[in-house]
C-alpha distance (Angstrom), angle and dihedral (degrees) to the residues before:
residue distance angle dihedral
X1 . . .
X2 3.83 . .
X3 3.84 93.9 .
X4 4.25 91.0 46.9
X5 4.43 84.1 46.5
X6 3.82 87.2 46.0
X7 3.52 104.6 45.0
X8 4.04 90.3 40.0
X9 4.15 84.9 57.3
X10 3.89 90.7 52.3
X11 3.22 97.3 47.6
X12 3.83 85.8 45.0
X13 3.58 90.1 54.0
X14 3.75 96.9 44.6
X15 3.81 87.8 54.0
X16 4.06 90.4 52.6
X17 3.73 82.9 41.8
X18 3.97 101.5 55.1
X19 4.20 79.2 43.3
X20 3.34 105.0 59.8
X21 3.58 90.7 43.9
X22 3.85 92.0 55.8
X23 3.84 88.2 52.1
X24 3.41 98.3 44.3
X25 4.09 87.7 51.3
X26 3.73 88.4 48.8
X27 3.98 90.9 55.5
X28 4.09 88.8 51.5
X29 3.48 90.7 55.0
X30 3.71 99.3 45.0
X31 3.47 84.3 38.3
X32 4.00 92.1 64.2
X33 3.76 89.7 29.0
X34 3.67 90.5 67.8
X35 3.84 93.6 44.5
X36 4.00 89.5 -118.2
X37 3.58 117.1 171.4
X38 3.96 102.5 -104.9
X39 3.48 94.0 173.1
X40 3.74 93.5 61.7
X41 3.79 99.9 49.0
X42 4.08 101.0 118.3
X43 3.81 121.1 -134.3
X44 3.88 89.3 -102.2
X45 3.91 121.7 80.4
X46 3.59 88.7 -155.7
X47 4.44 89.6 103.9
X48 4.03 114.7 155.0
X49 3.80 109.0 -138.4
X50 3.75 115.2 -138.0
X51 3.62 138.7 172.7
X52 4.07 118.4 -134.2
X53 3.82 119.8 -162.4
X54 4.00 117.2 -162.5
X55 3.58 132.3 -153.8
X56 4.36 113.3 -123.4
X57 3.69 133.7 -165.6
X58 3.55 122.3 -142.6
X59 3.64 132.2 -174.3
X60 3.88 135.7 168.0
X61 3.38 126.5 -96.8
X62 4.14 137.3 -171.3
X63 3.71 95.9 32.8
X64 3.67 89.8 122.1
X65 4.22 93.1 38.5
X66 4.22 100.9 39.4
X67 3.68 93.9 112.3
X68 3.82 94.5 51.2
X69 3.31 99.9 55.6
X70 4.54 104.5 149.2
X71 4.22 86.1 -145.2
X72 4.60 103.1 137.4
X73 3.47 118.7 -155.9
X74 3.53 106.4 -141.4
X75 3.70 133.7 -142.1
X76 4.18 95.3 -97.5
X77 3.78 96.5 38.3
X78 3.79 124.0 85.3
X79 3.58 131.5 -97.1
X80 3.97 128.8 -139.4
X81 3.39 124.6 -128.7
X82 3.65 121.5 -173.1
X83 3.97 158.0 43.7
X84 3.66 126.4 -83.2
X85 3.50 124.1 -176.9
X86 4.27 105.7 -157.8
X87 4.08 104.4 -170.7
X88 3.81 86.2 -149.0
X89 3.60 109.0 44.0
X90 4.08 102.8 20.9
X91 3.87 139.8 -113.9
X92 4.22 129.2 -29.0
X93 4.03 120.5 -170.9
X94 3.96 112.4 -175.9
X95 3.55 119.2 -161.1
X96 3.90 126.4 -171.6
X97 3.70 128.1 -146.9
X98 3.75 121.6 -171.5
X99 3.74 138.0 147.7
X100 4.39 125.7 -144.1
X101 3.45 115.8 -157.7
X102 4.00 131.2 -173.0
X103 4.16 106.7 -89.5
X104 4.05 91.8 -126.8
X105 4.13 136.5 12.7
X106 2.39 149.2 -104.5
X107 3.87 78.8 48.0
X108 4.32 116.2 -155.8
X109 3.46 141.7 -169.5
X110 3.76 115.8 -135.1
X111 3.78 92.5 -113.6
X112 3.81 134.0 19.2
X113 4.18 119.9 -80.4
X114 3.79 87.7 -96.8
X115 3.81 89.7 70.2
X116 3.64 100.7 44.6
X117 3.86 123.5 87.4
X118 3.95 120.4 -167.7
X119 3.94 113.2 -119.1
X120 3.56 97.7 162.8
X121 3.96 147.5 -31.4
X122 4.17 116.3 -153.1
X123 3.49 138.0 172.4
X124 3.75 115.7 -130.8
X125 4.10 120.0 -169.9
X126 3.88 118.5 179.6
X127 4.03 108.6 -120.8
X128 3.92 125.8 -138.6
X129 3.39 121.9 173.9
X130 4.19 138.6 -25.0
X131 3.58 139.8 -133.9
X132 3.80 135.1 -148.4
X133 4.33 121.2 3.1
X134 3.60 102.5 4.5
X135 3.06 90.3 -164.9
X136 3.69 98.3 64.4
X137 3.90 124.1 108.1
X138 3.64 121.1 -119.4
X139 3.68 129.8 -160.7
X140 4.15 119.0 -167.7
X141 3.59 126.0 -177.5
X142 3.55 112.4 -152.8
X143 4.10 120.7 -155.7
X144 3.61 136.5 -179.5
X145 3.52 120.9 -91.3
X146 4.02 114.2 -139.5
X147 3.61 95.0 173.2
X148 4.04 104.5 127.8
X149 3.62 89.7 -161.9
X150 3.43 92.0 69.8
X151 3.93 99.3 102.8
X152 3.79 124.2 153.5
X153 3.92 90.8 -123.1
X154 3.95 91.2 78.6
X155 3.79 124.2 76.3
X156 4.05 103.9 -141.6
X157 3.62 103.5 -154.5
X158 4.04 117.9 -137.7
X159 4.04 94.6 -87.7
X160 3.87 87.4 50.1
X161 4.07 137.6 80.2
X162 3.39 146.5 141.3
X163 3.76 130.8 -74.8
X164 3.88 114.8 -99.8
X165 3.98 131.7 163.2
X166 3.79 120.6 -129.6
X167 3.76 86.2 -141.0
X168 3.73 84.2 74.5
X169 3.61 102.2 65.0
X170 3.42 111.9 154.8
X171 4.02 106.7 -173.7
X172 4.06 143.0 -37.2
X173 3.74 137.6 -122.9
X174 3.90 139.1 178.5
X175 3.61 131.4 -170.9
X176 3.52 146.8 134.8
X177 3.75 138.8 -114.8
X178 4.00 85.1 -100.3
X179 3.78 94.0 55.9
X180 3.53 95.1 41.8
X181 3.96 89.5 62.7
X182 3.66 93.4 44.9
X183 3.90 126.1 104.8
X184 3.82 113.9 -96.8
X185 3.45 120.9 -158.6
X186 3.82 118.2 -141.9
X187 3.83 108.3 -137.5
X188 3.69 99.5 -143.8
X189 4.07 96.2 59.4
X190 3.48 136.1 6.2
X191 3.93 97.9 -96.9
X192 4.00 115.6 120.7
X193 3.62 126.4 -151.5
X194 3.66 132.0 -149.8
X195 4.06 137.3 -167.2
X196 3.83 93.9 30.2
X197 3.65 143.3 139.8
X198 4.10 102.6 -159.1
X199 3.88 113.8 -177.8
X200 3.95 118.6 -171.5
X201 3.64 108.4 -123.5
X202 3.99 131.6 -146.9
X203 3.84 106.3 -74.9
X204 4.13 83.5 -143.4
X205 3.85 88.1 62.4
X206 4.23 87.1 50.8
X207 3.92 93.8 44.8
X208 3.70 85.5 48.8
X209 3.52 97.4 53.3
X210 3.30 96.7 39.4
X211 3.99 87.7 57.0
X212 3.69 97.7 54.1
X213 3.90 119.4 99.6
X214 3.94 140.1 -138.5
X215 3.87 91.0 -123.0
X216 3.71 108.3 53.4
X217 3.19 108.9 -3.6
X218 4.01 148.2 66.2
X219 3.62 93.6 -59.4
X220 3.89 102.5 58.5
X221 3.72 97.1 76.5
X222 4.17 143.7 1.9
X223 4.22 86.8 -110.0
X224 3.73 88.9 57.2
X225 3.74 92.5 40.3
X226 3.33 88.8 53.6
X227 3.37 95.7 60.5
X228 3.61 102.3 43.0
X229 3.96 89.9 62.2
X230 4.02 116.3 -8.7
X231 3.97 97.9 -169.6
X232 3.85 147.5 -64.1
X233 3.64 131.1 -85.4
X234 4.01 110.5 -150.0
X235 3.84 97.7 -156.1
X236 4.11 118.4 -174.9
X237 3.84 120.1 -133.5
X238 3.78 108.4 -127.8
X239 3.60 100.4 -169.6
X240 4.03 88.5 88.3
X241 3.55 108.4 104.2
X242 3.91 134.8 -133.8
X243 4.06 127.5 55.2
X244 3.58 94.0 -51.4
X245 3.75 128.9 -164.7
X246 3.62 138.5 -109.4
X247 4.16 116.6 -136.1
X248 3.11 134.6 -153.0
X249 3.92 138.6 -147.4
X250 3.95 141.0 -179.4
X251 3.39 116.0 -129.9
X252 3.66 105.1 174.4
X253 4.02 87.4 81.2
X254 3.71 138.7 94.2
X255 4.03 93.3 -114.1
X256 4.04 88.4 62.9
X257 3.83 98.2 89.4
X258 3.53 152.4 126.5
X259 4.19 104.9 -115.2
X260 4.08 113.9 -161.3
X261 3.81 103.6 -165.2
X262 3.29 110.9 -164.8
X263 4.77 137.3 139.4
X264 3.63 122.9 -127.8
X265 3.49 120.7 -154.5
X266 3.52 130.8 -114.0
X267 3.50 143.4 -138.3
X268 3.87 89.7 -104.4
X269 3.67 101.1 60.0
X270 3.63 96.8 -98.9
X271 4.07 134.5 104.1
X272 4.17 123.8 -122.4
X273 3.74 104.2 -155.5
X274 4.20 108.3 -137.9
X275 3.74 137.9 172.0
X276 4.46 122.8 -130.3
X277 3.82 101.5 -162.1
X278 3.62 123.3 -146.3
X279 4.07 107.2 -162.9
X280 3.46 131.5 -168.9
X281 3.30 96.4 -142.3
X282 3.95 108.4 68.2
X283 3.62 152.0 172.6
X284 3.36 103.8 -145.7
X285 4.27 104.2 48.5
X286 3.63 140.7 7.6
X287 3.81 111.9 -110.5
X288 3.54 121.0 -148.0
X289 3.36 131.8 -114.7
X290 4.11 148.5 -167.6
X291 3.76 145.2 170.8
X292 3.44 118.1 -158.7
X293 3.60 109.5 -162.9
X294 4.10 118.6 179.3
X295 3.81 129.1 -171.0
X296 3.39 132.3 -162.2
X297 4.13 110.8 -160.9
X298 3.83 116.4 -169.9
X299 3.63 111.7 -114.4
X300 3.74 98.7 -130.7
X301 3.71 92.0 69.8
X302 3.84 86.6 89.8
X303 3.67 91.8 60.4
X304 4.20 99.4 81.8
X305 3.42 100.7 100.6
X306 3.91 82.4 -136.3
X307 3.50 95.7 -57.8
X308 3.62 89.7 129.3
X309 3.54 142.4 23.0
X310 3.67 130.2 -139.3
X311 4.12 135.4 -152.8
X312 3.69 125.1 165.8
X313 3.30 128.8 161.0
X314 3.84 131.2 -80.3
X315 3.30 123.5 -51.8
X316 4.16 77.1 38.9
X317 3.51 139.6 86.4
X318 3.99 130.5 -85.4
X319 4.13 131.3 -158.5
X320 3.98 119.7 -106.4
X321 3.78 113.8 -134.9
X322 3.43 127.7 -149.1
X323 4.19 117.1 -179.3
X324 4.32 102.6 -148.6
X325 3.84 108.0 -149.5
X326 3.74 102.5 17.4
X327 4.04 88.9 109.3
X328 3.63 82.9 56.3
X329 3.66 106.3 66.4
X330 4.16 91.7 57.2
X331 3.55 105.4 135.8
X332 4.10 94.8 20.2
X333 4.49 106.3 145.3
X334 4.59 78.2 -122.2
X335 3.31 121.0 147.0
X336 3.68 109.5 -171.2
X337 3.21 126.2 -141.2
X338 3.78 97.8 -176.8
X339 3.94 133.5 -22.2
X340 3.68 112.0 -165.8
X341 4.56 122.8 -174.9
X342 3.85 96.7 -142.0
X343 3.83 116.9 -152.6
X344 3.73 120.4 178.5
X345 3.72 131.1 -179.2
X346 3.74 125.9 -106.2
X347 3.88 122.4 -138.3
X348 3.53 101.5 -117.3
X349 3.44 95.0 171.1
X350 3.40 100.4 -129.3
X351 3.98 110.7 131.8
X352 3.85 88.7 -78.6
X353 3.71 92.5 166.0
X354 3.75 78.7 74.3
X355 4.00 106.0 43.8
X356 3.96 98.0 45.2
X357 3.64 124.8 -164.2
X358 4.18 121.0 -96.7
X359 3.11 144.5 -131.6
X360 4.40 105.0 -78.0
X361 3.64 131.4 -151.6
X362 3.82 131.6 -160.1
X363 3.52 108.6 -137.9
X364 3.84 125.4 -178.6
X365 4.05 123.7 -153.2
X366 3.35 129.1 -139.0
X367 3.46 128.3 -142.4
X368 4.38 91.2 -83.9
X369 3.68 76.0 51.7
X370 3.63 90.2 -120.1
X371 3.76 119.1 152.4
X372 3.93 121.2 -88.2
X373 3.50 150.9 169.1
X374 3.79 121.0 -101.0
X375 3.66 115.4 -83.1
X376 3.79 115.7 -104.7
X377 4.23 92.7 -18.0
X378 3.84 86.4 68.9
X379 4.05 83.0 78.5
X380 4.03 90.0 72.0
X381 4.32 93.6 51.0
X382 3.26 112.7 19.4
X383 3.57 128.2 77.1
X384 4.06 136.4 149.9
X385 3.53 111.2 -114.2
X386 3.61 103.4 -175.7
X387 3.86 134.6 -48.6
X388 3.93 129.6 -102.5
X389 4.08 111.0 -134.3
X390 4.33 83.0 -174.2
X391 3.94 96.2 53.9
X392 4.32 90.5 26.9
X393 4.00 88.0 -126.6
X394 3.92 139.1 127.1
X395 3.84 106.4 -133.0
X396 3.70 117.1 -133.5
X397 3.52 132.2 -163.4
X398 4.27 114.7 -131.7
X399 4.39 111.9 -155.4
X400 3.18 91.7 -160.7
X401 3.28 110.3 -169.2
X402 3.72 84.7 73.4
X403 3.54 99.2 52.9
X404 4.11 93.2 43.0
X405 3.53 106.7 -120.3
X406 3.93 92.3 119.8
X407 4.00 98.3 81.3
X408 4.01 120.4 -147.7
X409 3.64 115.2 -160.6
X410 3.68 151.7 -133.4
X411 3.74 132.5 -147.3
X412 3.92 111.7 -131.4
X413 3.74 120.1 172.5
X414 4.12 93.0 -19.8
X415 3.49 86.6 -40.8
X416 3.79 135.8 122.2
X417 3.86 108.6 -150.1
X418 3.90 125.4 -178.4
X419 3.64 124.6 -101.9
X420 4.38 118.3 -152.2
X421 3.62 114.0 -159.1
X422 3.70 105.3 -180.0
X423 3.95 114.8 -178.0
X424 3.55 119.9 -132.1
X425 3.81 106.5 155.5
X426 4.05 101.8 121.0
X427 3.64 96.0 36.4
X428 4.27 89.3 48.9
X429 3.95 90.2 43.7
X430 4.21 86.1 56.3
X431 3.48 92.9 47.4
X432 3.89 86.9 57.6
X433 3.64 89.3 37.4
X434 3.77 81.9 56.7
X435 3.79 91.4 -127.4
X436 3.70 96.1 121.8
X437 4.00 130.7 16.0
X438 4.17 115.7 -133.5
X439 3.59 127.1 -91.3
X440 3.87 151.4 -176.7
X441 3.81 117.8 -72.7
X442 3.60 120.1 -169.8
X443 4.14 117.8 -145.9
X444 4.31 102.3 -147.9
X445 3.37 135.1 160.7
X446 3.70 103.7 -136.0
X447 3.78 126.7 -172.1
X448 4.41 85.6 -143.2
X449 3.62 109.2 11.1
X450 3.73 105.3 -123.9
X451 3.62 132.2 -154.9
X452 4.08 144.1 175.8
X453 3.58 114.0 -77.7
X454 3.46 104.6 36.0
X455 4.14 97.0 -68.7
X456 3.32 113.3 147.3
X457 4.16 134.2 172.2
X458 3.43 113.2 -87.5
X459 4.10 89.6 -137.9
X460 3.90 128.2 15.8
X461 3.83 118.5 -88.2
X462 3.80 97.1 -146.3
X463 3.80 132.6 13.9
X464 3.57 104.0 -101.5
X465 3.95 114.0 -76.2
X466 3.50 96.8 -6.5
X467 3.65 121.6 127.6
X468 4.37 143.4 19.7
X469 3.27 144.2 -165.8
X470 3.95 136.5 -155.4
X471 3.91 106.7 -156.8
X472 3.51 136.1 -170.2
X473 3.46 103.6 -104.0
X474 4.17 136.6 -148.9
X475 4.19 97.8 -84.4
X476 3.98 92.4 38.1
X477 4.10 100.3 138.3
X478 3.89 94.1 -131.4
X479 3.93 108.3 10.4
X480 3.44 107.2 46.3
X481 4.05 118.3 -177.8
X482 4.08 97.0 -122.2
X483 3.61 141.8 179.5
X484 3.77 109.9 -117.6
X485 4.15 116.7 -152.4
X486 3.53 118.2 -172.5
X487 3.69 110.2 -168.3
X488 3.41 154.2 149.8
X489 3.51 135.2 -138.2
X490 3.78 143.1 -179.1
């Protein structure tokens, strides 16, 4: 009986043993996970927990610099096309410039010119996504671009673009997000399409293609092409009124093309209606490619004394943040458990349903004021990926939900409104440590989030001017933006 008791306690005891351990393992790891300072923890467990609420400044920043934002839109990322007219933060008109090329040269026709007849000449350009009223109609005008510097080999950034004449306007379209989506059926066969913008084109432009040759003319090589007809410029009208919307399309994709409808005639007497597509994605060259994207900010946003803060995405402005007090602590026996900046959105009753908020990121400056990562928390969200030898930057990868750029929300009066947690646990533990002093952080909305030292996101945060927020900022009366500590100490 006393050996079954006895070996029933060890094991017992083992059990409670091999349990404790696991728990106290678990509390290591959370401990680092958290970025609590370990070294600080005194030999007592008798530790008061106590929460510590800092005072921020914020203040606005880019209002001078939002048109020259560097952001490139590349080749396999989409364009916008629009105008959007946000009654809080002020007016955005997205233009599109692209070229289409023939897939091979020389290029032919099947027959000579004297056997083809015209029926039609359209631009098609694969649709993604919209931002703003939906509902809204857009008109573009779209011209020919005659700019010979307009060469695939230079990435425009969004406040550049070719040159192109108004006196070259080659054709019109309006539609809305609704029609865009819809089936359209192609008149020469029984094939639908869907997710397209289609613009008719001047039937001059299609006769004059269609009379070019393989031997001397346009269609003998991409230089001569080039020359014949060096790309489109898709240019909203902003004179519509309401919100209005921006779109946006792929063009990287085999739907983006230039379509030349046209029937040959055969040896019978009769004509066979055919299509020559012109894509913009091709084999044979690069085309080029820019988005010109302009903003025009109200003045008066400057005004607020820091009662709000601002973010809207690239080209736009973002909110400096600087945490009073943190300096202060140095020295403090805290260990912190976490230490969150909290920024929430403001109803400002503005159609927000329509002007959603983006995609944040934290950034910290250092003392060139040049864009970082957080100190020490940047270990738990930012990683390099790889590097790009074309663009001459190291991709990283962002978690954001570390960093706080994924908002959650609340519902106030009806209302969802955005919720910033940005974590700041490590880097507030070293300033108490005294291994690093505070700084300013900057909350943007970039398109690629963009650092010192030629770091770069390895995929865009936000789809190109899409997205704002209006957020309580550091000397609101009643919702403050704060720094939240949660520590203990002995």
């Amino acid at each position: 009986m006393r050996n079954r008791f006895f070996n029933r306690t060890c094991r017992w005891y083992l059990s409670a043993a091999i349990i404790a351990l696991f728990i106290f393992t678990e509390s290591c790891n959370k401990l680092e996970k958290t970025g609590i300072g370990s070294e600080l923890i005194p030999g007592s467990d008798k530790l008061i927990t106590d929460t510590l609420y800092l005072n921020v400044e914020t203040s606005l920043s880019g209002l001078d610099s939002v048109n020259l934002d560097t952001s490139v839109i590349r080749r396999n990322e989409a364009v916008s096309i629009g105008y959007l007219n946000d009654p809080l933060l002020g007016t955005t008109t997205a233009a599109a410039f692209f070229q289409v090329l023939p897939a091979s040269y020389p290029f032919s026709f099947p027959v000579s010119k004297d056997s083809l007849f015209l029926d039609s000449l359209v631009l098609a350009v694969n649709y993604a996504a919209a931002y703003g009223d939906t509902n809204a109609i857009t008109k573009v005008n779209v011209y020919r671009i005659t700019d010979p510097s307009f060469l695939q080999t230079k990435p425009y950034k969004i406040f550049e673009s070719p040159s192109f004449s108004t006196a070259n306007l080659l054709g019109s379209g309006s539609f809305t997000n609704t029609t865009l989506k819809a089936g359209y059926k192609l008149a020469y066969k029984n094939d639908s399409v869907f997710n397209q913008l289609r613009i008719p084109l001047s039937a001059q432009l299609g006769r004059d293609i269609l009379d070019q040759d393989n031997v001397n003319g346009a269609l003998k090589s991409d230089s001569a092409f080039r020359v014949f007809l060096n790309g489109f410029a898709i240019v909203p009208d902003s004179t519509l009124g309401g919100n209005g919307v921006l779109h946006y399309f792929t063009l990287n994709t085999p739907s983006t093309s230039l379509q030349l409808y046209y029937r040959v005639k055969k040896r019978d007497g009769s004509n066979d209606t055919t299509v020559a597509v012109l894509p913009f994605a091709t084999l044979s060259a690069n085309t080029a490619i820019a988005n010109k994207i302009h903003r025009q900010v109200p003045n008066g946003l400057s005004g607020n004394n820091g009662s709000y803060a601002y973010v809207m995405t690239a080209p736009g402005i973002s909110s400096f943040v600087n945490i009073k007090g943190l300096d202060a602590l140095k020295g403090q026996p805290y260990i912190v458990h976490r230490a969150e900046l909290i920024a929430e959105q403001a109803d400002d009753n503005s159609v927000s349903s329509l002007f959603t908020p983006p995609t944040t990121h934290l950034f910290a400056l250092n003392s060139l004021g040049q864009q970082t990562p957080v100190p020490y928390d940047s270990v738990f969200y930012f990683n390099r990926v790889s590097f790009d030898f074309v663009r001459n930057v190291t991709l990283n990868s962002i978690l954001q939900e570390y960093c706080g750029g994924l908002p959650s929300y609340r519902v106030v009066n009806n209302q969802k409104l955005a919720v910033y947690r940005y974590h700041l646990t490590r880097f507030v533990q070293n300033v108490i440590n005294g291994n690093t002093a505070s700084r300013t952080f900057k909350i943007a909305a970039p398109y690629y989030a963009e650092f010192a030292g030629g770091n770069i996101s390895l995929t865009p945060l936000n789809a190109i001017g899409a997205g704002r927020v209006k957020l309580y900022g550091g000397n609101h009366p009643t919702k403050p933006m704060r720094l939240i500590i949660y520590y203990s100490k002995p």
